[in-house]
PyMOL commands that place a pseudoatom at each C-alpha (Angstrom):
pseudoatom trace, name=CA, resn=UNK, resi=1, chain=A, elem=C, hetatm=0, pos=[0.000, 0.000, 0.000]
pseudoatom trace, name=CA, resn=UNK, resi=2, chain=A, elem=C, hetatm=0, pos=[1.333, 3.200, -0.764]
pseudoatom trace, name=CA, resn=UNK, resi=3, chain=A, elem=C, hetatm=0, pos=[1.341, 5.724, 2.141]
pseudoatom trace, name=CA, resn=UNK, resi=4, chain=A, elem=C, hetatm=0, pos=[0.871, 9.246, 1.434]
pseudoatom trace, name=CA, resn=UNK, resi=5, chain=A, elem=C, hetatm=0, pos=[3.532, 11.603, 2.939]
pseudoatom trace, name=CA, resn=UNK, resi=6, chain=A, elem=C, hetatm=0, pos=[3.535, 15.375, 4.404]
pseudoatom trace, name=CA, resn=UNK, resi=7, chain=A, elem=C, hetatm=0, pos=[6.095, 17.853, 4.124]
pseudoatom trace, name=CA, resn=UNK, resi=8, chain=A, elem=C, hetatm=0, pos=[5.788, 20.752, 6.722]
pseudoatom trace, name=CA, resn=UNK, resi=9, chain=A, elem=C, hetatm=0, pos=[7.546, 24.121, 4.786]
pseudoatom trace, name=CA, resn=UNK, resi=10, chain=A, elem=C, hetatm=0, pos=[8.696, 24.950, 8.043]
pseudoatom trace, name=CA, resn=UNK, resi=11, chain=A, elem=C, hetatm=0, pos=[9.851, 22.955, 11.684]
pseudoatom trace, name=CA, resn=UNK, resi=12, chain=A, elem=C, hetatm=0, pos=[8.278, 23.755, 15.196]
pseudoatom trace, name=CA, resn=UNK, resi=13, chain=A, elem=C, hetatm=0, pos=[4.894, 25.392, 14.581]
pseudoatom trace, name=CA, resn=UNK, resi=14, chain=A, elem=C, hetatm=0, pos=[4.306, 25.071, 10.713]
pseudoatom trace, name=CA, resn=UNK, resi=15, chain=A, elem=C, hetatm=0, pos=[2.158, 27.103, 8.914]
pseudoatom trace, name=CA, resn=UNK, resi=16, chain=A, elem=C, hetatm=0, pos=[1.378, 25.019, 6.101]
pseudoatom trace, name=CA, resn=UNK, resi=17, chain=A, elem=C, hetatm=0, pos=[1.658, 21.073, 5.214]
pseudoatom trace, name=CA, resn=UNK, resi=18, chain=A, elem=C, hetatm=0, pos=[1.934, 19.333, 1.845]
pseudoatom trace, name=CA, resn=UNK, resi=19, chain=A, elem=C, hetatm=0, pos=[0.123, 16.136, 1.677]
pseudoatom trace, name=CA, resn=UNK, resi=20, chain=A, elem=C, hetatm=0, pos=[1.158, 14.268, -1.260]
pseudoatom trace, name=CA, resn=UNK, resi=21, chain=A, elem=C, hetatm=0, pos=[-0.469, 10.513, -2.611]
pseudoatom trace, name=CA, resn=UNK, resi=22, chain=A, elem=C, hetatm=0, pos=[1.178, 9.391, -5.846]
pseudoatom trace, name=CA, resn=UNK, resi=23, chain=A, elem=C, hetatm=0, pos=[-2.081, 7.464, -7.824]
pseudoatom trace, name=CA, resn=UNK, resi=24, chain=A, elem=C, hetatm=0, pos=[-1.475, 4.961, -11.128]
pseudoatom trace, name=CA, resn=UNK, resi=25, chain=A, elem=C, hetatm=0, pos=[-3.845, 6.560, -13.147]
pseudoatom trace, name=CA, resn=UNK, resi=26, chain=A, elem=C, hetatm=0, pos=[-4.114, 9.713, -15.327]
pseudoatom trace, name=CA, resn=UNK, resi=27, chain=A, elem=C, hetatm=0, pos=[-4.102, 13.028, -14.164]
pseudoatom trace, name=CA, resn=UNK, resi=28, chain=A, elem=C, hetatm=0, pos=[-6.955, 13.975, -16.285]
pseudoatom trace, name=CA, resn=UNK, resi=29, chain=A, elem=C, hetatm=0, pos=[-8.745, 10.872, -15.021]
pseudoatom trace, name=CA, resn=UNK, resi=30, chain=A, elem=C, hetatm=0, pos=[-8.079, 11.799, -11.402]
pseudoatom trace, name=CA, resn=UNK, resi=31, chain=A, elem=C, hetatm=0, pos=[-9.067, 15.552, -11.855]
pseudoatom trace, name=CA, resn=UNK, resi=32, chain=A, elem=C, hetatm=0, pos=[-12.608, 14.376, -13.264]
pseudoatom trace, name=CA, resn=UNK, resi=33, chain=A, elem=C, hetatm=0, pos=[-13.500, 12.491, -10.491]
pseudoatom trace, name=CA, resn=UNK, resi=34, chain=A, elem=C, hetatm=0, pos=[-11.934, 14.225, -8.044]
pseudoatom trace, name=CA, resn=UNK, resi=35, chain=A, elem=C, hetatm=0, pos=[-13.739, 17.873, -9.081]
pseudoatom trace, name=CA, resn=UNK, resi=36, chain=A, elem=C, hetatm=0, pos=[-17.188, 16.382, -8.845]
pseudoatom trace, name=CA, resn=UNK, resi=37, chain=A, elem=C, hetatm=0, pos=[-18.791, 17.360, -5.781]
pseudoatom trace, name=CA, resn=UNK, resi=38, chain=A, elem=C, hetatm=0, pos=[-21.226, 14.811, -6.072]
pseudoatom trace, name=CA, resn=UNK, resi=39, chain=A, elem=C, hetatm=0, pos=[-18.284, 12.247, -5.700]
pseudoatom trace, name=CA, resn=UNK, resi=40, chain=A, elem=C, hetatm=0, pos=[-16.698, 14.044, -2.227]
pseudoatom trace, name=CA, resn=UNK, resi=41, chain=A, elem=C, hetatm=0, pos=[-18.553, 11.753, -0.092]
pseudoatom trace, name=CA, resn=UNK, resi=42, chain=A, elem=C, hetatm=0, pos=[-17.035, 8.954, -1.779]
pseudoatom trace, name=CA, resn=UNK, resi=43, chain=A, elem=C, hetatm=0, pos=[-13.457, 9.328, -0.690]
pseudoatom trace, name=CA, resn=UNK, resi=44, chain=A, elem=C, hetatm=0, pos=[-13.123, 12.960, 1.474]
pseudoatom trace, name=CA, resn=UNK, resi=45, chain=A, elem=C, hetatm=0, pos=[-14.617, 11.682, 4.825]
pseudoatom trace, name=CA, resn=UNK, resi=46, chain=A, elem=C, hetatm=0, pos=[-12.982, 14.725, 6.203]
pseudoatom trace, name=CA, resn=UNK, resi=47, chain=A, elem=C, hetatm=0, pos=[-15.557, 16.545, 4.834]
pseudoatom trace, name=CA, resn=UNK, resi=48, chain=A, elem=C, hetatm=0, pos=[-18.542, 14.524, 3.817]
pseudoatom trace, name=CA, resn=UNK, resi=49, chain=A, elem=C, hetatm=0, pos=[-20.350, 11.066, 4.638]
pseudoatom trace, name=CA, resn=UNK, resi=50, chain=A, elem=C, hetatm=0, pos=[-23.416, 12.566, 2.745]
pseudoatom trace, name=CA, resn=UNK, resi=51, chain=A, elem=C, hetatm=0, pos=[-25.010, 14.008, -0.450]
pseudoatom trace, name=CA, resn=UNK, resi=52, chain=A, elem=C, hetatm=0, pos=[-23.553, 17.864, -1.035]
pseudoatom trace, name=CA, resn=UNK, resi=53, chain=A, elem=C, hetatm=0, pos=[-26.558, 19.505, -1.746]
pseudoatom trace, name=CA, resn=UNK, resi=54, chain=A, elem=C, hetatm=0, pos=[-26.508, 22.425, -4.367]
pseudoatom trace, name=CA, resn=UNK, resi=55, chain=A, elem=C, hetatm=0, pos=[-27.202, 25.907, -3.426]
pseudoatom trace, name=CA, resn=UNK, resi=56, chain=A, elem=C, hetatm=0, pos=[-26.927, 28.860, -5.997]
pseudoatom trace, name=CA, resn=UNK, resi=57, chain=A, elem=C, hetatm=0, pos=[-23.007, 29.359, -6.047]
pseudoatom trace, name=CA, resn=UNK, resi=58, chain=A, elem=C, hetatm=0, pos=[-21.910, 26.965, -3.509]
pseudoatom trace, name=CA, resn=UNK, resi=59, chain=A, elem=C, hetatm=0, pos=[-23.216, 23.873, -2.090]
pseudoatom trace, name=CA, resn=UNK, resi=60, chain=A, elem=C, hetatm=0, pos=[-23.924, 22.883, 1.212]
pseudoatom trace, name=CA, resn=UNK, resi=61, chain=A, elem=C, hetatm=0, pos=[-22.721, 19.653, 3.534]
pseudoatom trace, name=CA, resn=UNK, resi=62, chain=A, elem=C, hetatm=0, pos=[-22.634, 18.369, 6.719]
pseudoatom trace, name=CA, resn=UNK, resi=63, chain=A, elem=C, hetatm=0, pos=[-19.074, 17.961, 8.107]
pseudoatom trace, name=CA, resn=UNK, resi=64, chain=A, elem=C, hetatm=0, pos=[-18.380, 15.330, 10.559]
pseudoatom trace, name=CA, resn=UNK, resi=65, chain=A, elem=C, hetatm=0, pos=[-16.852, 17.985, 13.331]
pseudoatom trace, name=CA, resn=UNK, resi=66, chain=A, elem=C, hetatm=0, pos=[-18.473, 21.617, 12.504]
pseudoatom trace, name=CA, resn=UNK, resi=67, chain=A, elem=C, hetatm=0, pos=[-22.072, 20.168, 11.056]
pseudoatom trace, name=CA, resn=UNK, resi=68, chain=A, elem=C, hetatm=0, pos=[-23.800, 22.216, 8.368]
pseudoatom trace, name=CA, resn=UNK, resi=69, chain=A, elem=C, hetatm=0, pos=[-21.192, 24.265, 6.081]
pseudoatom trace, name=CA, resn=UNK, resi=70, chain=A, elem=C, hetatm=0, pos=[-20.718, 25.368, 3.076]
pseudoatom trace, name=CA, resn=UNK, resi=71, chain=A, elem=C, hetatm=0, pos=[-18.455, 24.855, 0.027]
pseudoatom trace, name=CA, resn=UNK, resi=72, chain=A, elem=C, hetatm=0, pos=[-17.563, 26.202, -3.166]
pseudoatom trace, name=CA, resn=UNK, resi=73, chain=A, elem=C, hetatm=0, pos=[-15.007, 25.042, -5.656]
pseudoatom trace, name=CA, resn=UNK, resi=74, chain=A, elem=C, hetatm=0, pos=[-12.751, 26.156, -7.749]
pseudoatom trace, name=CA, resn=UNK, resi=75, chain=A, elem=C, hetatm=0, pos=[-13.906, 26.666, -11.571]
pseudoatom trace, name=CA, resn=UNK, resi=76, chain=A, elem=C, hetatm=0, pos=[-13.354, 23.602, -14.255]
pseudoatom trace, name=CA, resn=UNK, resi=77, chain=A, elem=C, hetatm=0, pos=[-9.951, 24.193, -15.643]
pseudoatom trace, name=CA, resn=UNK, resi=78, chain=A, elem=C, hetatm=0, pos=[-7.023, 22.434, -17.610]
pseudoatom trace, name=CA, resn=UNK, resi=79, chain=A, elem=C, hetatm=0, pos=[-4.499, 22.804, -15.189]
pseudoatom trace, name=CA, resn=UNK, resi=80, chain=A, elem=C, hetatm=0, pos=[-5.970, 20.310, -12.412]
pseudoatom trace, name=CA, resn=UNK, resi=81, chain=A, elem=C, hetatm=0, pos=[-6.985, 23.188, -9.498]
pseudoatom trace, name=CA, resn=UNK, resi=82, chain=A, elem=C, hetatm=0, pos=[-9.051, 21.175, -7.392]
pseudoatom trace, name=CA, resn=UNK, resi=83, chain=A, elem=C, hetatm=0, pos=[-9.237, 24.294, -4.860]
pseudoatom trace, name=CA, resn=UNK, resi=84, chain=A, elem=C, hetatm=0, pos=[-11.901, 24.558, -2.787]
pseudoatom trace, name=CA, resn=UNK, resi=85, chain=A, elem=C, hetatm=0, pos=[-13.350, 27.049, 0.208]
pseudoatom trace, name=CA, resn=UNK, resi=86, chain=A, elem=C, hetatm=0, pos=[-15.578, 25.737, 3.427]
pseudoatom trace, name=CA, resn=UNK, resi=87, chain=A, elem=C, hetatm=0, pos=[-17.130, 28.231, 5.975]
pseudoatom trace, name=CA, resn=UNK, resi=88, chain=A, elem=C, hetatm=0, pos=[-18.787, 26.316, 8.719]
pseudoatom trace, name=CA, resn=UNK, resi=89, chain=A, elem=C, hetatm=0, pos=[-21.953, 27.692, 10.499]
pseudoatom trace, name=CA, resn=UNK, resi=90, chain=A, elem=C, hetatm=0, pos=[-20.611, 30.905, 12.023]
pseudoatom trace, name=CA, resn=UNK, resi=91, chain=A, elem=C, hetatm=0, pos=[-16.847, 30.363, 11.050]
pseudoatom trace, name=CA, resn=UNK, resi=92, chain=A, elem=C, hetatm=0, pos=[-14.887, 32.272, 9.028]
pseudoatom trace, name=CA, resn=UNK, resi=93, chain=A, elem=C, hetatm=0, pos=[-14.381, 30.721, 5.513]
pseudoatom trace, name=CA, resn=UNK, resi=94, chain=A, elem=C, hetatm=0, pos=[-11.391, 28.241, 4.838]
pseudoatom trace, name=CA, resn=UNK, resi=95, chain=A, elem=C, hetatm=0, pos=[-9.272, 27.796, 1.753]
pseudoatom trace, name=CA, resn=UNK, resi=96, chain=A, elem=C, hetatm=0, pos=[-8.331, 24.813, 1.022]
pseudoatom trace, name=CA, resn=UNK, resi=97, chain=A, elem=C, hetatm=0, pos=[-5.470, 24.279, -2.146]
pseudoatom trace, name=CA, resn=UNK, resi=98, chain=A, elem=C, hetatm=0, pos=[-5.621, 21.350, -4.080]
pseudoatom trace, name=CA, resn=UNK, resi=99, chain=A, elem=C, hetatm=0, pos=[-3.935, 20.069, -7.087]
pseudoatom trace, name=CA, resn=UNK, resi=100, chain=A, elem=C, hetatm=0, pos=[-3.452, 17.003, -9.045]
pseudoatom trace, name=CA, resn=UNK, resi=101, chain=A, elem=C, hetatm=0, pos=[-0.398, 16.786, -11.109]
pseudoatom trace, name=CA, resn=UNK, resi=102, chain=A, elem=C, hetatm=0, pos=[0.375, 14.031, -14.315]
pseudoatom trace, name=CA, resn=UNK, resi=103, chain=A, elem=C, hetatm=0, pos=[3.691, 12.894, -12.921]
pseudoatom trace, name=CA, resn=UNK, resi=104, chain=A, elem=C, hetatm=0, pos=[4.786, 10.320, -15.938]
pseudoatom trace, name=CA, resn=UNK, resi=105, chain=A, elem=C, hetatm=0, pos=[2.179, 8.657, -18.382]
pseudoatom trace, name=CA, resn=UNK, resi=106, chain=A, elem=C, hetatm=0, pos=[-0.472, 6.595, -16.243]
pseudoatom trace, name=CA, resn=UNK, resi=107, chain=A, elem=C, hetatm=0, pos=[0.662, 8.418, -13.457]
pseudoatom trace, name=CA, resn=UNK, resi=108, chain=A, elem=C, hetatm=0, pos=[-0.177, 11.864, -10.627]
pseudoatom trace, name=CA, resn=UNK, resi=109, chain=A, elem=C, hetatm=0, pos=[0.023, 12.912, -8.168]
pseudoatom trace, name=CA, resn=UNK, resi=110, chain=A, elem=C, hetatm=0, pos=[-2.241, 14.205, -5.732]
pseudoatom trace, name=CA, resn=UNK, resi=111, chain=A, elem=C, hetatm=0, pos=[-1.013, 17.612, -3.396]
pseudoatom trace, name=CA, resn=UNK, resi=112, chain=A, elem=C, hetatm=0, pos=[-3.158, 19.010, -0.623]
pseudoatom trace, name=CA, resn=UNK, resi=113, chain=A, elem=C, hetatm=0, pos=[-2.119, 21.683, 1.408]
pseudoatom trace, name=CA, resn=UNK, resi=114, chain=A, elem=C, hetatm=0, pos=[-2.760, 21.889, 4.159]
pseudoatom trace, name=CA, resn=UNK, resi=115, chain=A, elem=C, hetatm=0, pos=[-3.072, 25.674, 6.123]
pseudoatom trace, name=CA, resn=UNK, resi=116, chain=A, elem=C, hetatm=0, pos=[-3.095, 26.362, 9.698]
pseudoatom trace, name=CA, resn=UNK, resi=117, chain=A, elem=C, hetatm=0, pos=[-6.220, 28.180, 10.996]
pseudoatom trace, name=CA, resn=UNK, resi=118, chain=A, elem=C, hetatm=0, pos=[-5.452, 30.722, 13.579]
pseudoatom trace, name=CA, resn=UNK, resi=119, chain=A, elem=C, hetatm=0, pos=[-7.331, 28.500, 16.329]
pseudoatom trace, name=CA, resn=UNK, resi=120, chain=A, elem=C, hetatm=0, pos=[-5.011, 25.423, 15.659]
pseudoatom trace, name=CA, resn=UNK, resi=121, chain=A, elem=C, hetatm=0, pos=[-2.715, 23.944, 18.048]
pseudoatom trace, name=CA, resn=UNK, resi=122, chain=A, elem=C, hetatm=0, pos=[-0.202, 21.470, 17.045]
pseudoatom trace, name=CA, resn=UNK, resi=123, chain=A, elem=C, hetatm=0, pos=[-1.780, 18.642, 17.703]
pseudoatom trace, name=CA, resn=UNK, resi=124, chain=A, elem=C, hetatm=0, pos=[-5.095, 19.782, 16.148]
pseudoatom trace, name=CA, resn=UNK, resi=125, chain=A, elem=C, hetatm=0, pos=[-3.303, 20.679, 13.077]
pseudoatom trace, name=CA, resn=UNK, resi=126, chain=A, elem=C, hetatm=0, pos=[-1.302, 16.926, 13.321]
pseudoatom trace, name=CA, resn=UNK, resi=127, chain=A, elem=C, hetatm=0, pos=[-4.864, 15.069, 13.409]
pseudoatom trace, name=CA, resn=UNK, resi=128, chain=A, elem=C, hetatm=0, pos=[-6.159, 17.321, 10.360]
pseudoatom trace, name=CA, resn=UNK, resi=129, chain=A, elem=C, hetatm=0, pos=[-2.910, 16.298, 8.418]
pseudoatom trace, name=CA, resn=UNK, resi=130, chain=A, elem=C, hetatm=0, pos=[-3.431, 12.717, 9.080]
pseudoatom trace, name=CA, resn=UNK, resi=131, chain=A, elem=C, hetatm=0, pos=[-7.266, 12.749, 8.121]
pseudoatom trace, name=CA, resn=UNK, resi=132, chain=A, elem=C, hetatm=0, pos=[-6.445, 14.257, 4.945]
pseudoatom trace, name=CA, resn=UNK, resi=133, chain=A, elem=C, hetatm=0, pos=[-4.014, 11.660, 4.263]
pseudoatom trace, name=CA, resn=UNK, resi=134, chain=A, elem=C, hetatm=0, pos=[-6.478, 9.335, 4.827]
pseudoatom trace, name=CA, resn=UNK, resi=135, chain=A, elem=C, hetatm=0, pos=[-9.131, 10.469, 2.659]
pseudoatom trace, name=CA, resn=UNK, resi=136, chain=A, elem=C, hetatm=0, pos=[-6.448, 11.088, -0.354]
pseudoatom trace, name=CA, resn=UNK, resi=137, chain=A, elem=C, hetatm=0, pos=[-5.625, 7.287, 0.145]
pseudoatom trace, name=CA, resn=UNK, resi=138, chain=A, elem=C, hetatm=0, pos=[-9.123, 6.620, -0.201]
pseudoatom trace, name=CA, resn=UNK, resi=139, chain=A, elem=C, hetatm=0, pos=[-9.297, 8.499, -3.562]
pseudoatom trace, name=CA, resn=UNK, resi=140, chain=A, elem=C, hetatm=0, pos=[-6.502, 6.998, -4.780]
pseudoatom trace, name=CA, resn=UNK, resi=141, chain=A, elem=C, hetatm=0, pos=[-7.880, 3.326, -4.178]
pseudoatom trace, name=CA, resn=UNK, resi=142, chain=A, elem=C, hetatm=0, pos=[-11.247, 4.880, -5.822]
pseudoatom trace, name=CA, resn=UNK, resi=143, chain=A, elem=C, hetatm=0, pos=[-9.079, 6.201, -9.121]
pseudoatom trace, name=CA, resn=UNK, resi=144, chain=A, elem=C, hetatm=0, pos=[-7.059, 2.774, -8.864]
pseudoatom trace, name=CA, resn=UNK, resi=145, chain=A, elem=C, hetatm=0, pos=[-9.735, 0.712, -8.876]
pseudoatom trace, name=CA, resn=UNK, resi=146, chain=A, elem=C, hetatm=0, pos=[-10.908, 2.143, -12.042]
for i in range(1, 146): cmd.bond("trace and resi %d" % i, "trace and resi %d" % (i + 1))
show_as sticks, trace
zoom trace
């Protein structure tokens, strides 16, 4: 199984994380699934176990920690932006960068990075990094199993 890794940009209170999960598949491939909001519950547990439900420009979903929230995505592009925004009931809104990246033929990688809220300690911001790893492992066995 392959594990996916993070790289913090900086040691002893990190701003930022880089979750990476390398996926045997094409990066087009991986972007389609991966930008269709009616697919998030699927694989990003993190954020979903149910329908998103569609709401003039954003949608709206129940998190598993914050409960209702909304979310709106980045635009359909060729360049695999997967970003995406969620602003839980009375929470300031979060940004969230995504990318997938073709990597070799038949091959990308995912890249989530991850930002530190202002509220964060270390260990909350820890058990967010290994969630998302998670749920990116769970998209890649989605995209690998075809």
């Amino acid at each position: 199984m392959t594990q996916a890794t993070t790289t913090p940009t900086n040691e002893g209170g990190a701003l930022s994380r880089v979750i990476t999960q390398r996926v045997n598949c094409e990066w087009r491939d991986a972007y389609a699934l991966a930008s269709d909001p009616k697919r998030l519950p699927d694989w990003a547990s993190g954020l979903s176990k149910s329908a998103l439900v569609p709401h003039g420009d954003h949608w709206v979903v129940r998190t598993p920690e914050s409960g209702e929230a909304r979310m709106r995505f980045a635009p359909p592009n060729e360049f695999g932006v997967l970003d995406h925004w969620v602003a839980p009931e009375g929470v300031p809104e979060v940004y969230l960068p995504f990318r997938v990246i073709g990597v070799a033929p038949g091959v990308c990688e995912l890249q989530f990075t991850l930002l530190r809220q202002p509220h964060m300690d270390d260990a909350a911001f820890a058990r967010d990094a290994d969630w998302i790893a998670r749920d990116l492992q769970a998209l890649r066995r989605l995209l690998e199993a075809g």
